[in-house]
Backbone as CSV, one residue per row, in Angstrom:
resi,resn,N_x,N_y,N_z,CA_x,CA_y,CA_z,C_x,C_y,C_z
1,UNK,-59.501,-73.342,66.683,-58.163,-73.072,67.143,-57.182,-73.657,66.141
2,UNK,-56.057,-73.078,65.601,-55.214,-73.368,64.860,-53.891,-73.623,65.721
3,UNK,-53.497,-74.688,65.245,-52.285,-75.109,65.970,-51.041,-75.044,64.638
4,UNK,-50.064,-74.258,64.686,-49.003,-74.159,64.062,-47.868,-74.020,64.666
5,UNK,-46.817,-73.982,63.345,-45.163,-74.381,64.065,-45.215,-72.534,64.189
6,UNK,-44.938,-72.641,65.473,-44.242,-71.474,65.932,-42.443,-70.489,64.925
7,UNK,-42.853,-69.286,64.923,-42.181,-68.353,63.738,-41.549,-67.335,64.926
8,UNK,-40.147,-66.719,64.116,-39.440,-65.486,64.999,-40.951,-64.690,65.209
9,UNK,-41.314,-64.578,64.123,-42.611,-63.198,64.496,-43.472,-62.935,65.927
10,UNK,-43.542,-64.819,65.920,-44.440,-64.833,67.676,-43.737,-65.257,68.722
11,UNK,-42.236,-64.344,68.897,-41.085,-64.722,70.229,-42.198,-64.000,70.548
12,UNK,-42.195,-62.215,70.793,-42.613,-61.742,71.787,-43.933,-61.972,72.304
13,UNK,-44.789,-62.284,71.666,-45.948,-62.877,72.210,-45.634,-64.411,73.086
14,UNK,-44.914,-65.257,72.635,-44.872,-66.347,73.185,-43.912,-65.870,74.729
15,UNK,-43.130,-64.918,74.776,-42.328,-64.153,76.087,-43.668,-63.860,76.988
16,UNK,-44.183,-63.050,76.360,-45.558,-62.330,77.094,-46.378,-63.537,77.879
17,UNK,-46.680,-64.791,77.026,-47.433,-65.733,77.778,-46.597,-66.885,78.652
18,UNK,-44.939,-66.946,78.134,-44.245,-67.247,79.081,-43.677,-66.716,80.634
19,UNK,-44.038,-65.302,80.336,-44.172,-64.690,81.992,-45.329,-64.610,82.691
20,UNK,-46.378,-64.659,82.123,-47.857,-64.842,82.971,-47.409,-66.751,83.331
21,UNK,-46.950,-67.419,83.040,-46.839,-68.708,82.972,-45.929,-68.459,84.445
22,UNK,-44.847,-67.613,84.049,-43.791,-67.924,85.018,-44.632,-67.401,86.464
23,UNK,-45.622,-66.113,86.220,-45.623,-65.700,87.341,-47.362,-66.185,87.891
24,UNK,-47.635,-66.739,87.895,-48.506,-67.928,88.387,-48.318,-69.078,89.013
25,UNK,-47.335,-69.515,88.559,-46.278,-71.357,88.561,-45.468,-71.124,90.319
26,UNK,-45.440,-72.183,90.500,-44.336,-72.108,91.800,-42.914,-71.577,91.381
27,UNK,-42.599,-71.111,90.456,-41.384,-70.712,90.284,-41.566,-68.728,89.897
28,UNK,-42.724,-68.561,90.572,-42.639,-66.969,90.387,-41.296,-65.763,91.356
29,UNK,-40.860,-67.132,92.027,-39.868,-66.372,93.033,-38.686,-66.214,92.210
30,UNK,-38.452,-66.968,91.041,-37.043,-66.920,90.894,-37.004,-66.072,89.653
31,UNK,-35.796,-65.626,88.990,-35.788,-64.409,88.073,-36.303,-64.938,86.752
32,UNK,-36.807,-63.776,85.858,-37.717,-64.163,84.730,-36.618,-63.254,83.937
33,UNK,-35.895,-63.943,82.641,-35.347,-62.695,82.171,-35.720,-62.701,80.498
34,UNK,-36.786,-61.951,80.361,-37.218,-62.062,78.800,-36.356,-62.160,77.857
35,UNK,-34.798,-61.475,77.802,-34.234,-61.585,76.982,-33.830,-63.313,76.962
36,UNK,-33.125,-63.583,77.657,-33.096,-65.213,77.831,-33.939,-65.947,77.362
37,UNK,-35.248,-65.766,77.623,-36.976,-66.755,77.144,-36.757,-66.387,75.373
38,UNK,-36.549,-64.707,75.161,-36.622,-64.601,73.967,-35.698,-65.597,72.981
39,UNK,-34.602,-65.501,73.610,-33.182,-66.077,72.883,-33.747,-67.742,72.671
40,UNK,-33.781,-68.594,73.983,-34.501,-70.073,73.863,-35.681,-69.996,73.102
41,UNK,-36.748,-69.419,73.042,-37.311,-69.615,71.679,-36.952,-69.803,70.362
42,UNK,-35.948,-68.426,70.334,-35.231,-68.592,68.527,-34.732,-69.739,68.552
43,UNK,-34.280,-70.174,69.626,-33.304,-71.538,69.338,-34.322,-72.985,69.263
44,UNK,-35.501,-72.966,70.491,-36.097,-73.948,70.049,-37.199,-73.981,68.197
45,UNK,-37.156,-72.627,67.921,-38.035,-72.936,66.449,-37.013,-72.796,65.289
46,UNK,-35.685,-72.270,65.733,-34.595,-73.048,64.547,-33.739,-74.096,64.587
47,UNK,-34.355,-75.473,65.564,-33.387,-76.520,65.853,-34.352,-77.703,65.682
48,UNK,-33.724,-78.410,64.805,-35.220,-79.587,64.184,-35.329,-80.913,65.256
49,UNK,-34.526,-80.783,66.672,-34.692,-81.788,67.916,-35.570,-80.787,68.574
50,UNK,-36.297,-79.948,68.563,-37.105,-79.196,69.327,-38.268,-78.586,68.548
51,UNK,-39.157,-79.127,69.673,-40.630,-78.456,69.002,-41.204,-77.281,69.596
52,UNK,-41.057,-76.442,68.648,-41.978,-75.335,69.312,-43.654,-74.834,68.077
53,UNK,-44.649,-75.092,68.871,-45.991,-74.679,68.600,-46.495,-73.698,68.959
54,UNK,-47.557,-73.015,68.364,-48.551,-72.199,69.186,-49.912,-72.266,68.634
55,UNK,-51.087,-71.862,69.228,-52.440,-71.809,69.307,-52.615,-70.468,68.925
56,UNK,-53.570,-70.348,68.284,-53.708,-69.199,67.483,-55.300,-69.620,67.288
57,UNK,-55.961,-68.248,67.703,-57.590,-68.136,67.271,-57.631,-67.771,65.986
58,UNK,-59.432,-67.503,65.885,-59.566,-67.412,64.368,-58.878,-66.144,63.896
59,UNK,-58.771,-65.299,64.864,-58.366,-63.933,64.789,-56.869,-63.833,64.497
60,UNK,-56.130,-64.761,64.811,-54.986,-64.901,64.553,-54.234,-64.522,66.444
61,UNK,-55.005,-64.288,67.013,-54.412,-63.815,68.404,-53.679,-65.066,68.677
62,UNK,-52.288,-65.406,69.261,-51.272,-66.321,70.120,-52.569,-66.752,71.282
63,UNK,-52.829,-67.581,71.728,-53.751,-67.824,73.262,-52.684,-69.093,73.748
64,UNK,-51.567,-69.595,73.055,-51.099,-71.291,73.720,-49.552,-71.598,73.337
65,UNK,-48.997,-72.352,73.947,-48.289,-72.810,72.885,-47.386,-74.120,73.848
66,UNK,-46.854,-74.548,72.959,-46.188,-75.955,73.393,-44.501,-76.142,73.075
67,UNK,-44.011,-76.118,74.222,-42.232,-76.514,73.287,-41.861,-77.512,73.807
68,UNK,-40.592,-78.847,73.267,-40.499,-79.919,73.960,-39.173,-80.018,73.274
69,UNK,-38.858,-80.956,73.108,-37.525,-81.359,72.436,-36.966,-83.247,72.336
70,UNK,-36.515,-84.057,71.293,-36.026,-85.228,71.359,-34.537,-85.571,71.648
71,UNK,-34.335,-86.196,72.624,-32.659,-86.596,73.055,-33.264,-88.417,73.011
72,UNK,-31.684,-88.639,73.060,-31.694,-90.232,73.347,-31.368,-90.485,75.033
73,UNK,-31.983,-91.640,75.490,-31.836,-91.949,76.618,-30.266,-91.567,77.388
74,UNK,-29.980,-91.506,78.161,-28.655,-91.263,78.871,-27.763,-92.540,78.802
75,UNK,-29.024,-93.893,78.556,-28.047,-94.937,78.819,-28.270,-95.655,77.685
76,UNK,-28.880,-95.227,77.009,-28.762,-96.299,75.272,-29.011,-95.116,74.327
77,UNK,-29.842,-95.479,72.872,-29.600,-94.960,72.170,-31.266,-94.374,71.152
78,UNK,-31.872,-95.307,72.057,-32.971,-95.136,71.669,-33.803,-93.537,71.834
79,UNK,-34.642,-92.498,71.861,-35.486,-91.593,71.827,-36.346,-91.626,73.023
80,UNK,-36.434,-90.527,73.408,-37.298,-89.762,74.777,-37.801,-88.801,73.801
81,UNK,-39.112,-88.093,73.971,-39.671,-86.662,73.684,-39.863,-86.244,75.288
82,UNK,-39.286,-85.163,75.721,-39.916,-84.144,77.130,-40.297,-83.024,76.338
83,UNK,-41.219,-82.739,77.278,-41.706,-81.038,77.285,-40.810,-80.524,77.950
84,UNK,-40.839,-78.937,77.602,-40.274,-77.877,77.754,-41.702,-77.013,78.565
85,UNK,-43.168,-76.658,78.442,-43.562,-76.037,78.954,-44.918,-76.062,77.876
86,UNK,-45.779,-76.435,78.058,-47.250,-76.164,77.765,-47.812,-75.013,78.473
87,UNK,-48.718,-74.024,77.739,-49.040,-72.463,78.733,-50.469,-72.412,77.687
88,UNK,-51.756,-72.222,78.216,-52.643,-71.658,77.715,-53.015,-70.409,78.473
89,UNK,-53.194,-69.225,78.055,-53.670,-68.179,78.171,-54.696,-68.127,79.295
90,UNK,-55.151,-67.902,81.037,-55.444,-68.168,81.816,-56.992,-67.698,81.249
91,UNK,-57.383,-66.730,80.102,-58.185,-66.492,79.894,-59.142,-67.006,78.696
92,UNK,-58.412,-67.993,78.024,-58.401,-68.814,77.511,-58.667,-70.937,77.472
93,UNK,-58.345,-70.388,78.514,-58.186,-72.214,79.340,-59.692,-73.030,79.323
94,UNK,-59.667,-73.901,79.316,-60.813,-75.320,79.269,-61.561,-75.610,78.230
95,UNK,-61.172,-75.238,77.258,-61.096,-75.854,75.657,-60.882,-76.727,75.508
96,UNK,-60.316,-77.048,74.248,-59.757,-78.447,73.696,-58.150,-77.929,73.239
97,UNK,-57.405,-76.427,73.298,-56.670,-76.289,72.801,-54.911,-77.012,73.014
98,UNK,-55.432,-77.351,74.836,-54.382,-78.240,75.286,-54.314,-79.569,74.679
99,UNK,-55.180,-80.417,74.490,-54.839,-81.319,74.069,-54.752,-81.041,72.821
100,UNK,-55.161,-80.084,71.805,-54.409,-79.668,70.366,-53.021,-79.752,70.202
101,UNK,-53.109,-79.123,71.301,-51.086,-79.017,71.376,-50.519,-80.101,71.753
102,UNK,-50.753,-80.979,72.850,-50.500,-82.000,72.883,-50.521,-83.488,71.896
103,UNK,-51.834,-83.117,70.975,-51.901,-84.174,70.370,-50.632,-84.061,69.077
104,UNK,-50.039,-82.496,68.732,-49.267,-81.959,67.807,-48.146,-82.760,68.151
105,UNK,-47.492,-82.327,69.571,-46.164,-82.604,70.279,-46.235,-84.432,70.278
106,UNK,-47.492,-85.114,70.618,-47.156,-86.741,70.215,-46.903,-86.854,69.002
107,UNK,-47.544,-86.238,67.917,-46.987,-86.675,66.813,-45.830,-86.504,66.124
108,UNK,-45.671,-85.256,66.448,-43.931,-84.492,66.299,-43.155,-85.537,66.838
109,UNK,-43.451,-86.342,67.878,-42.512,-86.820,68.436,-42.285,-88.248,67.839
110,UNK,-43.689,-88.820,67.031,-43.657,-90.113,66.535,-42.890,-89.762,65.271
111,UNK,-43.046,-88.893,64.841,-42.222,-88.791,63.471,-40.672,-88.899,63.578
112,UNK,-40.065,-88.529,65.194,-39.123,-88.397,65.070,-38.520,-89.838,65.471
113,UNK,-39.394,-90.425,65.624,-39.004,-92.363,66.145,-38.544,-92.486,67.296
114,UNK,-39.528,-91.650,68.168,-38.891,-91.887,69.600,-39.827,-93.113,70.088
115,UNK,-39.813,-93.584,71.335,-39.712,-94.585,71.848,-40.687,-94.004,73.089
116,UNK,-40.866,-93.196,73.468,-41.670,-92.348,74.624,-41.547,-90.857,74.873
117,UNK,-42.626,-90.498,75.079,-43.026,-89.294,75.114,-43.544,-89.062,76.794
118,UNK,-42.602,-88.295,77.480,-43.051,-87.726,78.637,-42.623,-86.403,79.195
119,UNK,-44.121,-86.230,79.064,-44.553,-84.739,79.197,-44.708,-84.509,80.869
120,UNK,-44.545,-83.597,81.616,-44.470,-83.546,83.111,-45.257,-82.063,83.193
121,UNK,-45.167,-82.402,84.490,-45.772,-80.592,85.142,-44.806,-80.342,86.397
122,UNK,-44.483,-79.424,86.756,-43.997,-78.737,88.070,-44.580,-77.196,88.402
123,UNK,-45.315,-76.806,87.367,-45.422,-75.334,87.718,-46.315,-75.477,89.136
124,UNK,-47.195,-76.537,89.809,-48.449,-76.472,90.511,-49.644,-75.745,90.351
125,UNK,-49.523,-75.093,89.001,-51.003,-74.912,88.425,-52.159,-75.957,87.860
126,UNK,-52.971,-76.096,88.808,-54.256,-77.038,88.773,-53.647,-77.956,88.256
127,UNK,-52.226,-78.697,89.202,-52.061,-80.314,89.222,-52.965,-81.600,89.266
128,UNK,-54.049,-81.676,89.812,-55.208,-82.590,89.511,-55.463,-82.291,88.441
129,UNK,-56.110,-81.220,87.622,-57.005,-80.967,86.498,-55.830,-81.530,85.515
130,UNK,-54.187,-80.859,85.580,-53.787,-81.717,84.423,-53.401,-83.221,84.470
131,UNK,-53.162,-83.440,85.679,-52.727,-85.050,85.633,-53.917,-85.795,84.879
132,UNK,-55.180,-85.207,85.405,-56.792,-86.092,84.742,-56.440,-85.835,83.310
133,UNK,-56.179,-84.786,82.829,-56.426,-84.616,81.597,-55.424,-85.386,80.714
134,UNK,-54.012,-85.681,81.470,-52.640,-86.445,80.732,-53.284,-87.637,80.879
135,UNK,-54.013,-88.252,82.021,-54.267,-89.305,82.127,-55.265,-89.650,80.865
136,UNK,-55.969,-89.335,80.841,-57.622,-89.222,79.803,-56.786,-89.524,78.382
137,UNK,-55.699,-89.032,78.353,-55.071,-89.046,77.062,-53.860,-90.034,77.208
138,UNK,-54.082,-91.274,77.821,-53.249,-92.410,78.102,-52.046,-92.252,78.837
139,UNK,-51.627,-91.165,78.993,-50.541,-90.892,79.906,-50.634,-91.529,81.271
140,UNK,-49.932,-92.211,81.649,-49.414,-92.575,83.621,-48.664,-91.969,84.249
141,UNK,-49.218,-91.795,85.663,-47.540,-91.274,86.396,-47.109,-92.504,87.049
142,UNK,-45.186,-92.069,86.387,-44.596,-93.086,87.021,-43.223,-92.505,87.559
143,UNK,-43.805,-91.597,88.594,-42.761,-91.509,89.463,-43.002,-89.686,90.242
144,UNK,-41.551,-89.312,90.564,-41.715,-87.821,91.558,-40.856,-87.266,90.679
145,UNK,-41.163,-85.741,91.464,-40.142,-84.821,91.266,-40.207,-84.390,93.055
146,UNK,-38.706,-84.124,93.606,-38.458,-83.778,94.790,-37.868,-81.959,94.420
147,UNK,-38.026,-80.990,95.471,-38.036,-80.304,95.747,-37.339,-79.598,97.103
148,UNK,-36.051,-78.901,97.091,-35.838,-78.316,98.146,-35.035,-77.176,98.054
149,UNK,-35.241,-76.288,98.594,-34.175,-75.043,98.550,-33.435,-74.952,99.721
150,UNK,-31.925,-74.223,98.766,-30.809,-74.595,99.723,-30.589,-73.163,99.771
């Protein structure tokens, strides 16, 4: 599996695996609008506070990809890395390609001298399987996300 910086060439593929993403995830109810996904891509792979990756077989086929981005804390000055959305290809999945991408996005993020890297989930796709797997890779949870519709 090849892990590279994501190019305009693979928006629409990375759209394509961002709507199987969307429409799997607890958020399949709310609107998906490709042009929008398309547009935030160009912007996360031409803005050097944002990482965007993808997984690519030998074949060159897209199967993954990873986007995140670095801000400074709200209340000092120091560096956060968050994710934006990790997605492997449902047909694709239980490899090593997630933590490829992941191990990419820690380092992207050490280069950029941040201070912590936290990566989250909300979609509720196989929440145990990834918490084990963030965990396995030194990650903790330290804390919630709450939920309610109004």
């Amino acid at each position: 599996m090849n892990i590279q910086p994501a190019t305009e060439k693979d928006i629409p593929e990375m759209v394509r695996l961002g709507s199987l993403m969307h429409e799997e995830s607890a958020y399949n109810k709310f609107d998906f609008d490709l042009d929008k996904v398309a547009r935030n891509f160009a912007f996360w792979i031409n803005n050097p506070d944002y990482f965007a990756v993808v997984a690519k077989d030998d074949s060159g086929e897209l199967v993954g990809g990873y986007c995140g981005y670095v801000t400074e804390y709200f209340f000092g000055k120091d560096l956060i890395a968050c994710d934006l959305g990790l997605f492997i290809d449902p047909k694709r999945r239980g490899g090593m390609t997630a933590i490829k991408l992941i191990k990419a996005f820690e380092d992207w993020a050490a280069s950029k001298g941040v201070k912590e890297v936290c990566p989250g989930t909300t979609t509720m796709v196989a929440p145990e399987r990834t918490s084990r797997m963030y965990e396995l890779l030194g990650y903790k949870v330290v804390g919630s996300i709450f939920k309610k519709e109004v």
